[in-house]
C-alpha positions in Angstrom: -35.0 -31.3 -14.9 -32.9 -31.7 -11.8 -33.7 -30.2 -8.9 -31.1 -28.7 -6.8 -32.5 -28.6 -3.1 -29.3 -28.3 -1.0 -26.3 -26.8 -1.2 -23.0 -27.9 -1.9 -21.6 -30.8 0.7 -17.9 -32.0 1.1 -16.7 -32.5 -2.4 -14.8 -35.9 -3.1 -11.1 -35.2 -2.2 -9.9 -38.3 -5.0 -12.2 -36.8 -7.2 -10.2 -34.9 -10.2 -10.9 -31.3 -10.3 -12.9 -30.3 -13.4 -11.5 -27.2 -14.7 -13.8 -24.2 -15.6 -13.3 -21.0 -17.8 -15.6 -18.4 -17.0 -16.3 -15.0 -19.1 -17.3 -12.1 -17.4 -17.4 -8.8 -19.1 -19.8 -6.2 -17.3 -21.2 -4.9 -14.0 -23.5 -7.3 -13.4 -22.1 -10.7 -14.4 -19.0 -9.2 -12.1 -21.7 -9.1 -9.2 -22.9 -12.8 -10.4 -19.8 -14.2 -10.7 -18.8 -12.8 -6.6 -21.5 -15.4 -5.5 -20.2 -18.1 -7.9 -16.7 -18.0 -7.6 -15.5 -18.5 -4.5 -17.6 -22.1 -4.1 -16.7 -23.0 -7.6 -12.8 -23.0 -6.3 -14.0 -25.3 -4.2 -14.3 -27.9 -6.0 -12.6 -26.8 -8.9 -10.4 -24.7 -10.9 -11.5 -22.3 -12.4 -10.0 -19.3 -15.2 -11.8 -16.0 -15.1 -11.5 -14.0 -18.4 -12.6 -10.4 -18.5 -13.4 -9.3 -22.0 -13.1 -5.8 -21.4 -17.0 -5.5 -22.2 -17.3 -2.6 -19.5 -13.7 -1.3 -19.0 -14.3 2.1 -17.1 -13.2 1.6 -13.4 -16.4 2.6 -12.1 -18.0 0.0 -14.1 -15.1 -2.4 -13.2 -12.2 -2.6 -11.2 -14.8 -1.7 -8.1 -16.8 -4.7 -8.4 -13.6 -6.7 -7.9 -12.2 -4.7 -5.3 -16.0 -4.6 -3.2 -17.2 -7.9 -3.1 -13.6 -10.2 -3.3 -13.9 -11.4 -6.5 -10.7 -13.2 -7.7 -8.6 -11.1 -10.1 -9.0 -12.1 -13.7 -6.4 -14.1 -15.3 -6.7 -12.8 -18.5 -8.6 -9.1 -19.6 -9.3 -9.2 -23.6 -9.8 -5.2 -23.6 -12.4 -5.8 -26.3 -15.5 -2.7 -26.0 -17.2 -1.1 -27.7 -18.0 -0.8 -31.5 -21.0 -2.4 -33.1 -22.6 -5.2 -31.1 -22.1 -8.3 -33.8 -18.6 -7.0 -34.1 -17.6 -6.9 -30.5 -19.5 -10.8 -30.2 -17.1 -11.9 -33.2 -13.9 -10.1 -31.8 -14.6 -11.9 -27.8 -15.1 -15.3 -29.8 -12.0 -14.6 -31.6 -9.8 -13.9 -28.9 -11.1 -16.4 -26.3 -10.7 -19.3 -29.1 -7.0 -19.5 -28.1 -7.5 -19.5 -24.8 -9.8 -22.1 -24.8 -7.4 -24.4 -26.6 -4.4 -23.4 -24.4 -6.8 -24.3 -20.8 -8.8 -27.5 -22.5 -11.4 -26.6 -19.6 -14.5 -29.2 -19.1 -16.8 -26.4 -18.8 -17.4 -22.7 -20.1 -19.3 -20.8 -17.4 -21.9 -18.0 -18.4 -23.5 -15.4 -17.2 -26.5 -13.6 -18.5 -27.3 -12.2 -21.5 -24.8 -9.7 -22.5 -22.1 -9.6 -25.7 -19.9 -11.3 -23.7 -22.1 -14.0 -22.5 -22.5 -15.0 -26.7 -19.1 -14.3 -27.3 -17.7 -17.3 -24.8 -21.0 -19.2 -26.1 -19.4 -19.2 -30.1 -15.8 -19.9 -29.0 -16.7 -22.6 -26.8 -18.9 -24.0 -29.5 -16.2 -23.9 -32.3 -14.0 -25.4 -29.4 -16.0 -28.4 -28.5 -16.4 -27.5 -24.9 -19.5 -27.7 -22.7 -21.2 -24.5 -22.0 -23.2 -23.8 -18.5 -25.8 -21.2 -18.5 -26.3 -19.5 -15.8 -29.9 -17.5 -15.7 -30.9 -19.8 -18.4 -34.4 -19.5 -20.0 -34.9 -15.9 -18.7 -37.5 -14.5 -21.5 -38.6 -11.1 -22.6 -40.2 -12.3 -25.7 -39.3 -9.6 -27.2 -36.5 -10.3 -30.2 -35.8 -6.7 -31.0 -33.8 -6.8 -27.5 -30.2 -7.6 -28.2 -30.2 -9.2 -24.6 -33.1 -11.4 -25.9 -31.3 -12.7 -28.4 -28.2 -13.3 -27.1 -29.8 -15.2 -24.2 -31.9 -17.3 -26.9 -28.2 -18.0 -28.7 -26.7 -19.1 -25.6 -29.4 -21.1 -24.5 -29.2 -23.2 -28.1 -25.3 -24.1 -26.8 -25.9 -24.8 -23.2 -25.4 -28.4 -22.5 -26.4 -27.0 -18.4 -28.9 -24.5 -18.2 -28.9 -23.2 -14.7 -32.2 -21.7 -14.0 -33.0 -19.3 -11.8 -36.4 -19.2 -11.5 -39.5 -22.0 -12.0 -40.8 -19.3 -14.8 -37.7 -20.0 -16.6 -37.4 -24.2 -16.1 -41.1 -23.7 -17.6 -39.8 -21.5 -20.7 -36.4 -24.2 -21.6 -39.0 -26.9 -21.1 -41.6 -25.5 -23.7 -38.6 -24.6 -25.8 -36.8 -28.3 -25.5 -33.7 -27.4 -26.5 -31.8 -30.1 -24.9 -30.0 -29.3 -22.2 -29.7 -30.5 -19.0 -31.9 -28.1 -16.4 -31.2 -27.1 -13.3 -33.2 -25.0 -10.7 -30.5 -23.4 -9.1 -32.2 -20.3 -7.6 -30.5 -16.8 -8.4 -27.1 -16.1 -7.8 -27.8 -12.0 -7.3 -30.2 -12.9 -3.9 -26.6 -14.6 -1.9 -24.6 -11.4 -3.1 -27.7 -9.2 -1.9 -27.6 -11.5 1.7 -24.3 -11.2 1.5 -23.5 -7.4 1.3 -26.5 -6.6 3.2 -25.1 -5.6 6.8 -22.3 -3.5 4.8 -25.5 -1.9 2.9 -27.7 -0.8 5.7 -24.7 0.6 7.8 -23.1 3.4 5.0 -25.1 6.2 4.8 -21.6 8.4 3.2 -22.9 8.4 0.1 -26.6 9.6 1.4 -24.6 12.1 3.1 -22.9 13.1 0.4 -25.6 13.8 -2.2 -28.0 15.0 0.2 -30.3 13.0 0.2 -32.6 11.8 3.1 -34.1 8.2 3.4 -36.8 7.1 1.6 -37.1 11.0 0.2 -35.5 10.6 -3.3 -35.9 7.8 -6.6 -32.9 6.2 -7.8 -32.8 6.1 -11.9 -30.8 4.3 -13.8 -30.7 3.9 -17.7 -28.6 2.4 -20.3 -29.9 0.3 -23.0 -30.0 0.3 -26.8 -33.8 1.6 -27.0 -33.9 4.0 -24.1 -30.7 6.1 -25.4 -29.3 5.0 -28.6 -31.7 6.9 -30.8 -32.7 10.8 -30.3 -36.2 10.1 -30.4 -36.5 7.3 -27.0 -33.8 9.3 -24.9 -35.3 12.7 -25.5 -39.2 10.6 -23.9 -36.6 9.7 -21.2 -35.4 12.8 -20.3 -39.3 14.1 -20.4 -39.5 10.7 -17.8 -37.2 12.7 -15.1 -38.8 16.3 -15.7 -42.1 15.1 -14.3 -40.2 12.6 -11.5 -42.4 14.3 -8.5 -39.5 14.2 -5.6 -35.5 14.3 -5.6 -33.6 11.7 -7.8 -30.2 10.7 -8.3 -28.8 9.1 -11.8 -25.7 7.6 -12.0 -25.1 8.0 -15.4 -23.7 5.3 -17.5 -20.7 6.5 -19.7 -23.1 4.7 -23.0 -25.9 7.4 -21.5 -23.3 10.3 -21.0 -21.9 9.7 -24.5 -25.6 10.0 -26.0 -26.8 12.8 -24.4 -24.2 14.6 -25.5 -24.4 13.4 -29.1 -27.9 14.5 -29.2 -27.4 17.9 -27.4 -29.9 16.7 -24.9 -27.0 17.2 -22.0 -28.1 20.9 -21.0 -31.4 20.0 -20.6 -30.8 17.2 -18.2 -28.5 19.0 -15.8 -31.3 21.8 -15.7 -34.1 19.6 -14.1 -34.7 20.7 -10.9 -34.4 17.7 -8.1 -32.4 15.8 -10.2 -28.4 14.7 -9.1 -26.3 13.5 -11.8 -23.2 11.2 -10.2 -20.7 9.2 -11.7 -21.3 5.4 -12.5 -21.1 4.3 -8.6 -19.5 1.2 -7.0 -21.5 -2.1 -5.8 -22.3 -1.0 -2.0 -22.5 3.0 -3.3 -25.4 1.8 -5.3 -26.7 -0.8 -3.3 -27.1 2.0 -0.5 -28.9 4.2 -2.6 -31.5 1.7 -3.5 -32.1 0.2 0.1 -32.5 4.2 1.2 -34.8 4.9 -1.9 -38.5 5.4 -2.3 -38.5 3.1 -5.6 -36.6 2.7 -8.6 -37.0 3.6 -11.7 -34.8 1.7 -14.4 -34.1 0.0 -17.4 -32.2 -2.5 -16.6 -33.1 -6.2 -16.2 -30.4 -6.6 -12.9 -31.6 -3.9 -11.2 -35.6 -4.9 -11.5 -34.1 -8.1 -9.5 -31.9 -6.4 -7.4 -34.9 -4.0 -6.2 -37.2 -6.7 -5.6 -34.4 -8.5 -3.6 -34.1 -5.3 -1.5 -38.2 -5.0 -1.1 -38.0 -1.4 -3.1 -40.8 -0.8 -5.9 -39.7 -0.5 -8.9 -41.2 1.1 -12.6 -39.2 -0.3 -15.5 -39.1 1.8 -19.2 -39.7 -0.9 -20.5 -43.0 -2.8 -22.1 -41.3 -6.2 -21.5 -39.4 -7.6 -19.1 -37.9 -11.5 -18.3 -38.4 -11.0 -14.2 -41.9 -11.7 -15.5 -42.5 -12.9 -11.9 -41.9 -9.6 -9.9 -44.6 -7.9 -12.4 -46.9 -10.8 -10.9 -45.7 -9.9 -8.0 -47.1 -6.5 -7.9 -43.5 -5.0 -7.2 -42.9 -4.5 -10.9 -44.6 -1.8 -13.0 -43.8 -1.4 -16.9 -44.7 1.5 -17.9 -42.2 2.3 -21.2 -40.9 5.6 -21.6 -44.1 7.5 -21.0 -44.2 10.3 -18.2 -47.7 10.1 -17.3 -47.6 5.8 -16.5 -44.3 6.6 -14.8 -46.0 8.9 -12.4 -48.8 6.6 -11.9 -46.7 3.2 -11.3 -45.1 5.8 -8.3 -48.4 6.7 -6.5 -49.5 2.8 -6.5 -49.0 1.3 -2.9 -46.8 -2.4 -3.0 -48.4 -5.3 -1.4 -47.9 -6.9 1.8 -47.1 -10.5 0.4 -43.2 -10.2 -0.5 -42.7 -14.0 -2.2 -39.2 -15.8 -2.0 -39.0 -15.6 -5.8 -35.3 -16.2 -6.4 -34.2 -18.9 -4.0 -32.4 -18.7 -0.5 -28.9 -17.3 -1.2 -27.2 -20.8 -1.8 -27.7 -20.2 -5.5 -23.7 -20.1 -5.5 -23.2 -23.6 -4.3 -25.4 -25.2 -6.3 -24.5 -23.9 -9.3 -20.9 -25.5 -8.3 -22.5 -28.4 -7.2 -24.1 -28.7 -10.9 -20.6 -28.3 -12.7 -19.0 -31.6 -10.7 -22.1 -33.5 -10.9 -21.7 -36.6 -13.8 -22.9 -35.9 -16.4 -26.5 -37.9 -16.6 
């Protein structure tokens, strides 16, 4: 492993520029890739291709617009479907591309379709893959995310690690790569939106909501809503939510409740605001303002613990092992009763820099231009 202690210095202006496709398909590698990009033009030229993995506005466009992130050159308007279709169709239609660009590098993020979708094509391509929030581990292979991190992994000639937890996992695992501890791209975007954050209180305003008085909840994967059975134990997990909430609710989410005529009975729990999926600084305002979160997702886990908010996962497994450690983390599955219990727990004083210090960016560009060793 290669540590990366610094960031990135005056690049080499003989040097030739490498030249980097990266794939970006949903909310948060959009976020990732704000942190990544604008140091990787830098030194180098980089292609961003959208697959069209989350194509609703509020899922997309808003990211780009918010935090500056250059306009992709190319949008592949591939969603939804069946998830090994969707990986087959992205690594179908990025295959051309990749032959058209020749670039040294393809530039990953996460764990998403998307993420094994440019993993495939650039293997059939012959191209280098970089890995960015390599090793990140659930353990838990009925997670598509699990797997598709696993897959990309396997491919990753640079495994940029976020965490010493995940060095620890790619070294157990030995799959060859080069590793690199880079630190975690979402804690510079978090330093970096914070003073627009703190200041906008419109969308507190808005939904009525008072500081610190209300959860935010979010929820959106394949076993919290894609069967009856788990979303009808998560709507049970907002009827016994003890204060004000607000959900933005993910179109996947919106499309499931009604499917399993569970949509009445959400919009009838008292406390509970149901908004539209929101922007980067809506959302990151919300959670700043909130008491904790409470979530599914694997970004926001981070993204709470970056912001010093508690937060209960649905979930029994997680790969930000380290904020469970932490005591910041609770899992407590889609069970009302641990929910409610994971809330009254008080955090603790010791808030550990877990994720690096914001110049995960630059040294992720740093690794790309490095020779290769």
């Amino acid at each position: 492993m290669t540590l990366l202690a610094a960031p990135l210095g005056a690049a080499d202006p003989l040097a030739a520029r490498p030249r980097i496709v990266t794939v970006v398909g949903n909310r948060p590698q959009f976020v990732k890739a704000a942190a990544v990009s604008g140091p990787l033009r830098e030194v180098a030229d980089e292609v961003l291709v959208h697959t069209g993995q989350h194509h609703d506005p509020e899922l997309s466009d808003v990211f780009f617009d918010e935090l500056g992130i250059p306009a992709p050159a190319h949008n592949l308007e591939i969603s939804g479907g069946v998830d090994g279709d969707q990986v087959e169709l992205m690594s179908t239609a990025l295959g051309p591309l990749l032959f058209e660009y020749e670039p040294d590098w393809v530039l990953l993020y996460g764990d998403t379709n998307s993420t094994l979708g440019g993993a495939l094509a650039a293997e059939t391509a012959g191209i280098k893959i970089a890995h960015v929030e390599a090793g990140m581990r659930s353990f838990d292979l009925a997670m598509p995310e699990e797997r598709n991190r696993i897959e990309t992994d396997k491919r990753s000639a640079l495994l940029l690690c976020s965490t010493p937890v995940a060095v620890s996992n790619l070294e157990n695992e030995a799959l060859g790569g080069r590793i690199e501890l880079v630190g975690d791209v979402m804690a510079d975007v978090v330093e970096m939106v914070s003073d627009r954050v703190r200041g906008r209180t419109a969308v507190l305003e808005r939904l009525g909501l008072q500081p610190g008085g209300f959860l935010l909840v979010t929820a959106h994967r394949v076993a919290t809503v894609d069967t009856e059975e788990a979303l009808t134990k998560f709507v049970a997990v907002l009827e016994a939510l003890p204060i004000p909430a607000v959900l933005p609710l993910h179109p996947r989410t919106a499309d499931r409740l009604e499917s399993f005529d569970l949509r009445n009975r959400l919009d009838s729990i008292n406390g509970l605001t149901v908004t539209e999926p929101l922007g980067y600084i809506d959302f990151q305002s919300l959670l700043v303002n909130a008491k904790a979160l409470v979530t599914d997702s694997g970004g926001a886990q981070k993204e709470a613990y970056l912001c010093r908010i508690p937060c209960v996962t649905l979930r029994t497994s997680t790969e930000w092992t380290e904020t469970v450690a932490a005591g910041w983390n609770v899992l407590v599955g889609l069970d009302p009763q641990a929910a409610l219990s994971a809330l009254l727990l008080d955090m603790p004083e010791d808030h550990p820099l877990l994720y690096g210090d914001a110049h995960a960016g630059a040294r992720v560009a740093e690794a790309l231009i490095l020779p290769a060793i």
